[in-house]
Kinemage of the C-alpha trace (Angstrom):
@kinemage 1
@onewidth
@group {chain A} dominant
@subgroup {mainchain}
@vectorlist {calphas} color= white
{ca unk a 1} P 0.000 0.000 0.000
{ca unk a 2} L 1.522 3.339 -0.626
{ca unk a 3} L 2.146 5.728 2.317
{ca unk a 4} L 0.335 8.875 2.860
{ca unk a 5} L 2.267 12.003 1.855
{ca unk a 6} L 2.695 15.449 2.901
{ca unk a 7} L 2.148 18.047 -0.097
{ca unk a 8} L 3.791 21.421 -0.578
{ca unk a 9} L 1.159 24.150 0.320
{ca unk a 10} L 2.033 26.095 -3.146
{ca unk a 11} L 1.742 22.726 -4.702
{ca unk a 12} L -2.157 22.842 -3.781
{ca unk a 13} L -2.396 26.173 -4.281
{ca unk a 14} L -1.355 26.333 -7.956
{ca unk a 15} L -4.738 23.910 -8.395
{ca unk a 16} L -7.848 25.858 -9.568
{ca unk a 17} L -9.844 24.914 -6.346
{ca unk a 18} L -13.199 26.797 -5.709
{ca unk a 19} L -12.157 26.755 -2.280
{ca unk a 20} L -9.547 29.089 -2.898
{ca unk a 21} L -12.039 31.972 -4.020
{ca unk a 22} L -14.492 31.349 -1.637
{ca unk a 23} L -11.800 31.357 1.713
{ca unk a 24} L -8.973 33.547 0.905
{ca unk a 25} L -9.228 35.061 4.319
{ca unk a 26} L -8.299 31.901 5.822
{ca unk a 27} L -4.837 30.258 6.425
{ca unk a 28} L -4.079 26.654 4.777
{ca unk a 29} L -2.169 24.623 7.112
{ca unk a 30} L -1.413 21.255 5.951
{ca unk a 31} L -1.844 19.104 2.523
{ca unk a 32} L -1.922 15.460 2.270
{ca unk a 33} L -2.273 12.991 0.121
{ca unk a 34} L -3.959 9.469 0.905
{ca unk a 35} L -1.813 6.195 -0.794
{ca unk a 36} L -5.073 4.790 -1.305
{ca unk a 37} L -6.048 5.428 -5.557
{ca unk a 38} L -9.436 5.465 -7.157
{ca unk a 39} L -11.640 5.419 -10.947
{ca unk a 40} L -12.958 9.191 -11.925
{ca unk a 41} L -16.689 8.615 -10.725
{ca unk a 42} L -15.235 7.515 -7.170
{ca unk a 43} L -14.861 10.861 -5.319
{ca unk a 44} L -18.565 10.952 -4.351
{ca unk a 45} L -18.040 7.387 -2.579
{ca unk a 46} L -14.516 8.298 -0.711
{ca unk a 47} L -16.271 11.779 0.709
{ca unk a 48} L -18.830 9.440 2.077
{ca unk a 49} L -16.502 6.911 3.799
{ca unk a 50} L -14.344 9.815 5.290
{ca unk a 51} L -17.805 11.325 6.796
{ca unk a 52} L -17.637 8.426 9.081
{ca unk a 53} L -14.774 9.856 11.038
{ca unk a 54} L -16.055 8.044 14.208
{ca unk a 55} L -15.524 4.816 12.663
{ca unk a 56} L -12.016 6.161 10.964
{ca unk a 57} L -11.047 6.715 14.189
{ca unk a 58} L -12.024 3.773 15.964
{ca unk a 59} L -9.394 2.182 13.244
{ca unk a 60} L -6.137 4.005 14.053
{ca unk a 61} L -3.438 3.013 16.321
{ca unk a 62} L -3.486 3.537 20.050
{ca unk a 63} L -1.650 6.679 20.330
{ca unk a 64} L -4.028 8.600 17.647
{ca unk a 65} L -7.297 7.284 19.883
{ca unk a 66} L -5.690 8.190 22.941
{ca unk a 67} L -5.120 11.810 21.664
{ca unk a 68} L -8.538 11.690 20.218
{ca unk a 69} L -10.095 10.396 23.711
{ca unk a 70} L -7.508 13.495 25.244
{ca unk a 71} L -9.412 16.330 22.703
{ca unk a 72} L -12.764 15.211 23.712
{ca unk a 73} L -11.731 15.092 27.604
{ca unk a 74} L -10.284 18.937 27.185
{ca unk a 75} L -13.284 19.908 25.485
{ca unk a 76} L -15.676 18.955 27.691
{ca unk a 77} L -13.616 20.234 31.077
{ca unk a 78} L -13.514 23.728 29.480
{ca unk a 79} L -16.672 23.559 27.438
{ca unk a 80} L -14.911 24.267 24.214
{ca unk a 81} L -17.472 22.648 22.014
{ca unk a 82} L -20.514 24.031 23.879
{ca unk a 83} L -22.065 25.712 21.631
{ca unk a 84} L -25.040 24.657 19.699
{ca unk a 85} L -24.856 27.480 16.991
{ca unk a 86} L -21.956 27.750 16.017
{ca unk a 87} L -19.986 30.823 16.616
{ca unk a 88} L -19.308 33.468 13.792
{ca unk a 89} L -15.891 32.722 11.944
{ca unk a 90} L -13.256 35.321 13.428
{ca unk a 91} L -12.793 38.578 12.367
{ca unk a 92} L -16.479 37.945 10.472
{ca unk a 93} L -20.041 38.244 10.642
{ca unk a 94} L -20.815 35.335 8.854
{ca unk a 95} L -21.253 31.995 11.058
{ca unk a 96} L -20.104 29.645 7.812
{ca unk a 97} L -18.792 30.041 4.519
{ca unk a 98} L -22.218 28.943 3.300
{ca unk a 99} L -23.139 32.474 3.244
{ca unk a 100} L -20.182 33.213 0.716
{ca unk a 101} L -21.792 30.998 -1.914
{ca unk a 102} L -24.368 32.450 -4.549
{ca unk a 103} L -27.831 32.147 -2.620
{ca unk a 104} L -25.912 31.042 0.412
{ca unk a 105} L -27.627 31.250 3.602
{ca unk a 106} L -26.138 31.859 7.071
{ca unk a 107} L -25.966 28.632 8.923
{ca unk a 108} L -27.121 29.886 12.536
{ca unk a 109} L -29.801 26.522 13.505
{ca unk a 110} L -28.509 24.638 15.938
{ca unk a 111} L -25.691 22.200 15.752
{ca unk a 112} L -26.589 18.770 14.991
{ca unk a 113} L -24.198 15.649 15.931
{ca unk a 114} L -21.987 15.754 13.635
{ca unk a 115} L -19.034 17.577 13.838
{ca unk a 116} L -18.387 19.043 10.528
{ca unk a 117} L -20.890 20.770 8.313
{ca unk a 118} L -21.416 20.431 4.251
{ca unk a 119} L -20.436 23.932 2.446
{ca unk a 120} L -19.992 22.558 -0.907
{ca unk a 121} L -19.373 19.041 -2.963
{ca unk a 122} L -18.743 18.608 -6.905
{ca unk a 123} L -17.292 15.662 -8.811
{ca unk a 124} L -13.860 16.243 -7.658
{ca unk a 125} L -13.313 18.230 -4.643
{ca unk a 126} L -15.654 19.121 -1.399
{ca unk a 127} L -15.498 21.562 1.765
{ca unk a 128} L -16.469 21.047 4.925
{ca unk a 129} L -16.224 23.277 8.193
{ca unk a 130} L -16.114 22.559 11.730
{ca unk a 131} L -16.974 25.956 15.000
{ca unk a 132} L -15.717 25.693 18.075
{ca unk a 133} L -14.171 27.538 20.790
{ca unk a 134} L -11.011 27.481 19.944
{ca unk a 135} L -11.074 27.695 15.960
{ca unk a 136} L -12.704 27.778 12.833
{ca unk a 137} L -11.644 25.232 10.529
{ca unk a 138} L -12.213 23.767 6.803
{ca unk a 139} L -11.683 20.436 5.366
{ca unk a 140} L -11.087 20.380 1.930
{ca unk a 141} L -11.247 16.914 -0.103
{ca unk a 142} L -9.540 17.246 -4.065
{ca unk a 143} L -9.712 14.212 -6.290
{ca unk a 144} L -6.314 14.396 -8.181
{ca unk a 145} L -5.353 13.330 -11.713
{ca unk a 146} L -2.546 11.616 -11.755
{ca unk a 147} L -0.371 10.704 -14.628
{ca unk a 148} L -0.852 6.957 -14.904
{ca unk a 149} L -4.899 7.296 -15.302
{ca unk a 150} L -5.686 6.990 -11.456
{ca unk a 151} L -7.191 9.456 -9.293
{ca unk a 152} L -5.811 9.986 -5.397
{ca unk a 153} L -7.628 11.804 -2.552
{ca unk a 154} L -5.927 15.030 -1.224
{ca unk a 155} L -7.180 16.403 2.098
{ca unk a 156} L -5.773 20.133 2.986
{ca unk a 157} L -6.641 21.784 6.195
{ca unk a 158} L -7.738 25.845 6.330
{ca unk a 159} L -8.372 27.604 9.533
{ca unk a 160} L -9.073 30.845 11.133
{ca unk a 161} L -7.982 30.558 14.834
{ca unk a 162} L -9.999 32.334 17.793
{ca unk a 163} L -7.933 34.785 19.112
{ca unk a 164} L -4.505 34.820 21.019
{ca unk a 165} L -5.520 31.354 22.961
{ca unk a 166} L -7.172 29.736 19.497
{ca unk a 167} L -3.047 30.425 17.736
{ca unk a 168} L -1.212 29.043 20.573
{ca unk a 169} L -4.159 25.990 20.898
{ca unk a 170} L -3.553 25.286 17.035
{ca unk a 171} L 0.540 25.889 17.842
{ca unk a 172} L 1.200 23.136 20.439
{ca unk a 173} L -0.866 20.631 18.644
{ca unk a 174} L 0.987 21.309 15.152
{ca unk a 175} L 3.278 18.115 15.883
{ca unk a 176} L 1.016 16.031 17.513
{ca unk a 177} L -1.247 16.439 14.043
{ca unk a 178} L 2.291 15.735 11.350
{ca unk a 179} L 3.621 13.091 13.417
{ca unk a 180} L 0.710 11.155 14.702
{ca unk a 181} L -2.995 12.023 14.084
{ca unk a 182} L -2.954 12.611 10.008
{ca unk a 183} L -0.690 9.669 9.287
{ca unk a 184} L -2.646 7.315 11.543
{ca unk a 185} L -6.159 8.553 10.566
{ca unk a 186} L -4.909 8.355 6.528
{ca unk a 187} L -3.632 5.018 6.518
{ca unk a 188} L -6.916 3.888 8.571
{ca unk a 189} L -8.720 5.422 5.399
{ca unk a 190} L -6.680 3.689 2.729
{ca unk a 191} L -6.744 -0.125 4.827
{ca unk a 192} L -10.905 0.801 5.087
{ca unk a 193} L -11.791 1.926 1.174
{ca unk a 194} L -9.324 -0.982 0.270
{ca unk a 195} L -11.532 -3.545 2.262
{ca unk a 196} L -14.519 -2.093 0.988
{ca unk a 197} L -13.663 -1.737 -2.767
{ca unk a 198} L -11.250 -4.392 -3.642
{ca unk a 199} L -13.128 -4.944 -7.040
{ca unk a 200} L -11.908 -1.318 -7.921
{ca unk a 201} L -8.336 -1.237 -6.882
{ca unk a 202} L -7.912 -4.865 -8.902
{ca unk a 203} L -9.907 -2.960 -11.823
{ca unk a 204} L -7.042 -0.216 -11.752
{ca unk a 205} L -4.019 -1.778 -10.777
């Protein structure tokens, strides 16, 4: 199986994105790439199976799920993910970038379950966006051509921090995230769409 990758940020940049027109007010963080390859009509499918982060999770090594189990501990001591509307992004009136889209509407209901929210999905990339206390953050998903007929998932990271505490929060997790979480949590993905879509990786390979 072939590794996950980290990806230059002016690497993803020089891609036509949508997100890149619709956020330029936020910073992108980090780029990967998943080792796990897919057929042109597959994107729809892969955003799907990473939806089910939950069950990604529950698939990664011990270290990642202790770290998870240590963000959800944190959050609930000091009520960072209290809020059932979520909070404006910083330095904006807006509450997502759903607004930013033509006939967007402001997403102020409450919160359901699920940690990230839907801004916008197309046959080869999608955004998503998660509020909290301590940032505002995007995940985008590309679907990337690559030269021997195969498409790979990409998976970049945006955010907009909240304040002073949100920059050092985001600063003192930075390696926890390279070393540990997006490695773990990748390779999960790839060993999960493998197991579910053998027939397509044979059909490609």
């Amino acid at each position: 199986m072939i590794e996950p990758v980290r990806i230059s940020l002016p690497e993803h940049l020089a891609h036509p994105w949508r997100v890149h027109a619709l956020a330029p007010d936020f910073e992108l963080l980090d780029v990967w790439r998943f080792g796990t390859r897919g057929r042109a009509a597959d994107f729809p499918e892969f955003v799907r199976a990473m939806a089910g982060m939950d069950r990604v999770v529950a698939q990664t090594n011990w270290t990642t799920r202790a770290l998870f189990g240590v963000r959800t501990g944190l959050g609930k001591l000091f009520r960072w993910d209290r809020e059932r509307v979520p909070l404006p992004i910083p330095g904006c009136v807006e509450h997502s970038l759903a607004v930013r889209l033509s006939g967007g509407v402001d997403r102020t209901a409450p919160r359901s379950d699920a940690a990230f929210y839907p801004v916008y999905e197309d046959d080869h990339e999608s955004l998503t966006e998660i509020s909290n206390s301590t940032v505002h953050a995007l995940m985008h998903l590309g679907w990337i051509a690559l030269d021997d007929g195969t498409f790979a998932p990409q998976m970049a990271v945006y955010v907009k921090p909240r304040g002073l505490f949100g920059r050092l929060y985001m600063g003192v997790i930075g390696p926890f995230r390279h070393l540990v979480v997006y490695p773990s949590v990748m390779r999960a993905v790839d060993r999960s769409w493998a197991a579910d879509h053998p027939e397509k990786l044979q059909a490609i390979s």
